[in-house]
C-alpha positions in Angstrom: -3.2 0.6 2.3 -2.5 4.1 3.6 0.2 4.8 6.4 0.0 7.8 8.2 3.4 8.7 9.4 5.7 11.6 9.2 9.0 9.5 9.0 9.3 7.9 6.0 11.8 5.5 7.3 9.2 4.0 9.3 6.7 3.6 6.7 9.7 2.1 5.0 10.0 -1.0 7.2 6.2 -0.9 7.2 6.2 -1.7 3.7 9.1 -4.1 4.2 7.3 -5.8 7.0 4.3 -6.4 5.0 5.5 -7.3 1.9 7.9 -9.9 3.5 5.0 -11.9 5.0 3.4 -11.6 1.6 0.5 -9.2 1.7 -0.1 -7.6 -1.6 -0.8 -4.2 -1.3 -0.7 -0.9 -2.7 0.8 1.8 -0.4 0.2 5.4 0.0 1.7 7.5 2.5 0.6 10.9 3.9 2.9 12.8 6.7 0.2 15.3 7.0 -3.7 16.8 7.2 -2.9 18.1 4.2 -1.9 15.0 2.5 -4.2 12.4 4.2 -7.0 14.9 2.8 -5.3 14.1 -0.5 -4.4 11.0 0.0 -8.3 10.1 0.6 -9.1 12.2 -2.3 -7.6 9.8 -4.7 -8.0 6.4 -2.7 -10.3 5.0 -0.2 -8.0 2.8 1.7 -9.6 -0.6 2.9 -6.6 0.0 6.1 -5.4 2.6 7.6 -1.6 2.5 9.8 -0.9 5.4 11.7 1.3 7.1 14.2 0.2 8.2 17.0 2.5 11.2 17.5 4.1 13.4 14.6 5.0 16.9 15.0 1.7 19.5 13.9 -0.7 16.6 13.3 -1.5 13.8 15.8 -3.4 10.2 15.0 -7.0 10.7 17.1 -7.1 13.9 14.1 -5.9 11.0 11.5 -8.7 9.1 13.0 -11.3 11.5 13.1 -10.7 12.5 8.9 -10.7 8.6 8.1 -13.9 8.3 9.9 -15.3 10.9 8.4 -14.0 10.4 4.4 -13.5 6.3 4.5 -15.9 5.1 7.3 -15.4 1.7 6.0 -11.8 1.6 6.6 -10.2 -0.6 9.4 -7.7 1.7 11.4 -4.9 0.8 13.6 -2.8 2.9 15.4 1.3 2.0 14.8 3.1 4.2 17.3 6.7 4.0 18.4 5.3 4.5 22.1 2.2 4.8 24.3 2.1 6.1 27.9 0.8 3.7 30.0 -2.0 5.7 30.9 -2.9 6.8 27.2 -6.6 6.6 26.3 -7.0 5.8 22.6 -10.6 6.3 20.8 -11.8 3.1 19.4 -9.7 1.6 16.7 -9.3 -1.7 15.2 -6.0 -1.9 16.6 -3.1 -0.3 18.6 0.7 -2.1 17.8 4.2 -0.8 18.9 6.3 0.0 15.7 9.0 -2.7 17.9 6.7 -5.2 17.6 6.2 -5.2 13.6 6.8 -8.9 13.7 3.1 -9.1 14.7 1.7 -6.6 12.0 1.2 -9.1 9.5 -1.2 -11.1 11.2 -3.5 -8.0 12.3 -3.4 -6.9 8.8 -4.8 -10.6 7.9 -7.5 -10.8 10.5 -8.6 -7.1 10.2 -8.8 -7.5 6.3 -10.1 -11.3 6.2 -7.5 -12.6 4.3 
């Protein structure tokens, strides 16, 4: 599993979140184009978290590099807010970081388990 975020405290209780509800996974994190480029070069990820918002490097470019490197992978946007009138492109999934509680059960319908 790859989360996309450039505050590693989030993708902290991410991991925390998951791993509570029991979901094995491996997780990679990238903060950056740079290092979801990387990140993709050494894993394809069958799911993809990501932030909608980080500073230099937003999630619809996230989106757009997954598509393009791991077309396979389900992604879901995990952003700490959305504008009411935000239009998303199409994505598995769109969850505020608050409501975490409900992550575990996307991961498990989006990944079959």
């Amino acid at each position: 599993m790859l989360l996309v975020d450039d505050c590693a405290d989030d993708a902290e209780l991410t991991m925390i979140e998951l791993r509570a509800a029991g979901i094995p996974a491996d997780f990679a994190r990238a903060d950056s184009e740079a290092s979801l480029l990387a990140a993709l070069d050494r894993a394809i990820p069958h799911l993809v978290l990501s932030d909608l918002n980080m500073p230099g490097f937003d999630g619809a470019r996230a989106l757009a590099i997954v598509r393009e490197r791991a077309p396979q992978a389900r992604f879901v946007f995990l952003t700490g807010a959305l504008r009411e009138d935000a239009r998303l492109p199409a994505v598995d999934g769109v969850l505020l970081k608050h409501d975490l509680h409900a992550l575990p059960g996307l991961v498990r319908e989006l990944l079959g388990d």
